[in-house]
TORSEMAR-713287 format. One record per atom (N, C-alpha, C): x, y, z; residue in three letters. Coordinates in pm, whole numbers, plus 50000, padded with zeros to 5 digits. Layout:
! TORSEMAR-713287
XYZALA ...
//
This chain:
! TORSEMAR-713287
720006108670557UNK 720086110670413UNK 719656124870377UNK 718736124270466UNK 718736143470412UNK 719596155970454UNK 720376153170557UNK 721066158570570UNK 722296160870456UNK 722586150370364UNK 723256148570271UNK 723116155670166UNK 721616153970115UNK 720386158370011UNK 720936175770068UNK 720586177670164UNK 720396195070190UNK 722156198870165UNK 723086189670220UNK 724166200270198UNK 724786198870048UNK 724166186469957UNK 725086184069786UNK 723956197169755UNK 722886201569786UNK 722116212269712UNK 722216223869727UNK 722376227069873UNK 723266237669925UNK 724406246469876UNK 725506234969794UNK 726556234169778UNK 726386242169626UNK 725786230969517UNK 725586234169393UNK 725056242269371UNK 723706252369428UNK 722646263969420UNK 723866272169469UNK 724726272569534UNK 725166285369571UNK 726446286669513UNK 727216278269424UNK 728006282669335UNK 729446274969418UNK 729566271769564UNK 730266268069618UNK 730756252369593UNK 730146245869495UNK 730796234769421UNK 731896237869380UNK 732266245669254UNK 733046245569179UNK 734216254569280UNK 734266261169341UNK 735276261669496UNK 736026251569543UNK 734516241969590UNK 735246230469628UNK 735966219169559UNK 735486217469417UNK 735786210869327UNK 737786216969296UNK 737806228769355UNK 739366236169313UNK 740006229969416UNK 739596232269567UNK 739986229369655UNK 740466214569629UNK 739716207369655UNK 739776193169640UNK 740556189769561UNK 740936192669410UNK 741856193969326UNK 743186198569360UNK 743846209369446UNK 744836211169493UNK 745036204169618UNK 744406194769689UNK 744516182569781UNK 744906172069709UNK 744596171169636UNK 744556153969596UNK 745606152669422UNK 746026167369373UNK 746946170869280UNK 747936156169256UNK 748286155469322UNK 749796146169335UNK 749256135169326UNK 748456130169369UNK 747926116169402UNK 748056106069278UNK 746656111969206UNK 746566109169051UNK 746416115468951UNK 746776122968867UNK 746306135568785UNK 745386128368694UNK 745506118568663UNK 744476115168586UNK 742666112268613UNK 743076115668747UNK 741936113368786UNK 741126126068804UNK 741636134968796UNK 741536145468846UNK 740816155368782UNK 739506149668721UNK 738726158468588UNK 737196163368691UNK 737086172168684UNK 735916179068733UNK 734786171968780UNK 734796158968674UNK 733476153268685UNK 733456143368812UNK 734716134368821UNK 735306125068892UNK 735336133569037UNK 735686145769062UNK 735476149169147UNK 734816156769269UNK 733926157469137UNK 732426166469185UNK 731456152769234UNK 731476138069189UNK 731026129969227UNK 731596122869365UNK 733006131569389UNK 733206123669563UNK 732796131769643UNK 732756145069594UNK 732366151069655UNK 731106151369700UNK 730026148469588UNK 729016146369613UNK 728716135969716UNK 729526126669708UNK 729076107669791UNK 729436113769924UNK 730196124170003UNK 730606129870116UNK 730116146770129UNK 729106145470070UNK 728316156570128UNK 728946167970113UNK 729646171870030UNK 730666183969996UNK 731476188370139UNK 731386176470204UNK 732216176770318UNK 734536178170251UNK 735036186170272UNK 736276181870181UNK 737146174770304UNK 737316174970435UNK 737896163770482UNK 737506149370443UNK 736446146570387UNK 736046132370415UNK 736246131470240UNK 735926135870149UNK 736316134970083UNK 737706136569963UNK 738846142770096UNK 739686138570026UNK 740386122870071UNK 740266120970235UNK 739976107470224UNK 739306097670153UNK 738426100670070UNK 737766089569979UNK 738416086969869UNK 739066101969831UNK 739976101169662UNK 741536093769717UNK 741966095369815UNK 743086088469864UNK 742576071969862UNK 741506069369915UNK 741736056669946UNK 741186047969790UNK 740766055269765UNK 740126053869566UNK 741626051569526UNK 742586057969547UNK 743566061569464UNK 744656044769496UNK 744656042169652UNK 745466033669690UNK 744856021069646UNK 743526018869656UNK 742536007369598UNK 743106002769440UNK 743166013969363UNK 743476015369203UNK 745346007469220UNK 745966014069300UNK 747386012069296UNK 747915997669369UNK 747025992269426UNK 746715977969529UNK 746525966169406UNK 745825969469294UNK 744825960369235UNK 745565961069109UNK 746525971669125UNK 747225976568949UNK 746305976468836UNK 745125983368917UNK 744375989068804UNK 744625996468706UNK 745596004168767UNK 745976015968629UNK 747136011568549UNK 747546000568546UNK 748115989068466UNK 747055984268368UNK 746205981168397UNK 744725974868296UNK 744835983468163UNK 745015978968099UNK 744985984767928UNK 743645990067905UNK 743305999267852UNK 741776003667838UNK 740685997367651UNK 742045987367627UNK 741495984767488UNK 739745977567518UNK 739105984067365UNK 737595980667381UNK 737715962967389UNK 736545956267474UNK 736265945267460UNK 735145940867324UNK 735095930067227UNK 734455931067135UNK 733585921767180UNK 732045928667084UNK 730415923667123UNK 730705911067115UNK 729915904367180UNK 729165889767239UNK 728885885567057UNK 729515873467021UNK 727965867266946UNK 726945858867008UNK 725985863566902UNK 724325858066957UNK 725225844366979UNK 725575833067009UNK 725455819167046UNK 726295824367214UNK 727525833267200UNK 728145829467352UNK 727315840767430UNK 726395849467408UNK 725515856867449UNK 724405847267526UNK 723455833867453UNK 722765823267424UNK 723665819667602UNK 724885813767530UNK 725775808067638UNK 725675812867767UNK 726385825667765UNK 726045833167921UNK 724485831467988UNK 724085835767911UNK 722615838067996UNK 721765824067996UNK 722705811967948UNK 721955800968047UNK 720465798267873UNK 720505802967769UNK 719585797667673UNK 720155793467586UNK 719135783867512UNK 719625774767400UNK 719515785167273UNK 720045777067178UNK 720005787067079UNK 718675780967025UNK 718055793966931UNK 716395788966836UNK 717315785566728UNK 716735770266638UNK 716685770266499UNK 715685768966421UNK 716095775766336UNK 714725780866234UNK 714535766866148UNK 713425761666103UNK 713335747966001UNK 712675754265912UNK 713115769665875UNK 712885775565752UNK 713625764865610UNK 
//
């Protein structure tokens, strides 16, 4: 693990993130563009040690996982809040009544 620790710090202190973050981006271009936002990919990078062989294998197999499951079919509409009773419900409690 520290070997990991020393090279994501390595990476970011010396400016050579955002390099790799380009790099990695012209690898994996075609794949998904939507996926393809700085942040999303500064975090695989990170999980593979700013290693970019291993992490463009990770965004590939991220990508085939998403296209397997027709995730990117999934509509992104918001889900609406719990009421307090099916909230009650999930978590297994009764509801309180008040004999106000």
């Amino acid at each position: 693990m520290d070997a990991w620790r020393g090279a994501v710090a390595s990476a970011e202190a010396s400016g050579a993130a955002a390099e790799a973050i380009e790099r990695l981006r012209r690898a994996t271009a075609s794949d998904e563009p939507a996926l393809v936002s700085d942040g999303f990919l500064r975090c695989v990078l990170r999980a593979k040690g700013y290693d970019l062989k291993k992490a463009t294998k990770l965004f590939k197999n991220y990508v085939g996982f998403r296209r397997r499951t027709k995730w990117h079919a999934i509509s992104a509409s918001p889900v609406p809040p719990l009421s307090a009773a099916e909230w009650m419900w999930m978590n297994g409690t009764e509801p309180v009544l008040n004999d106000c």
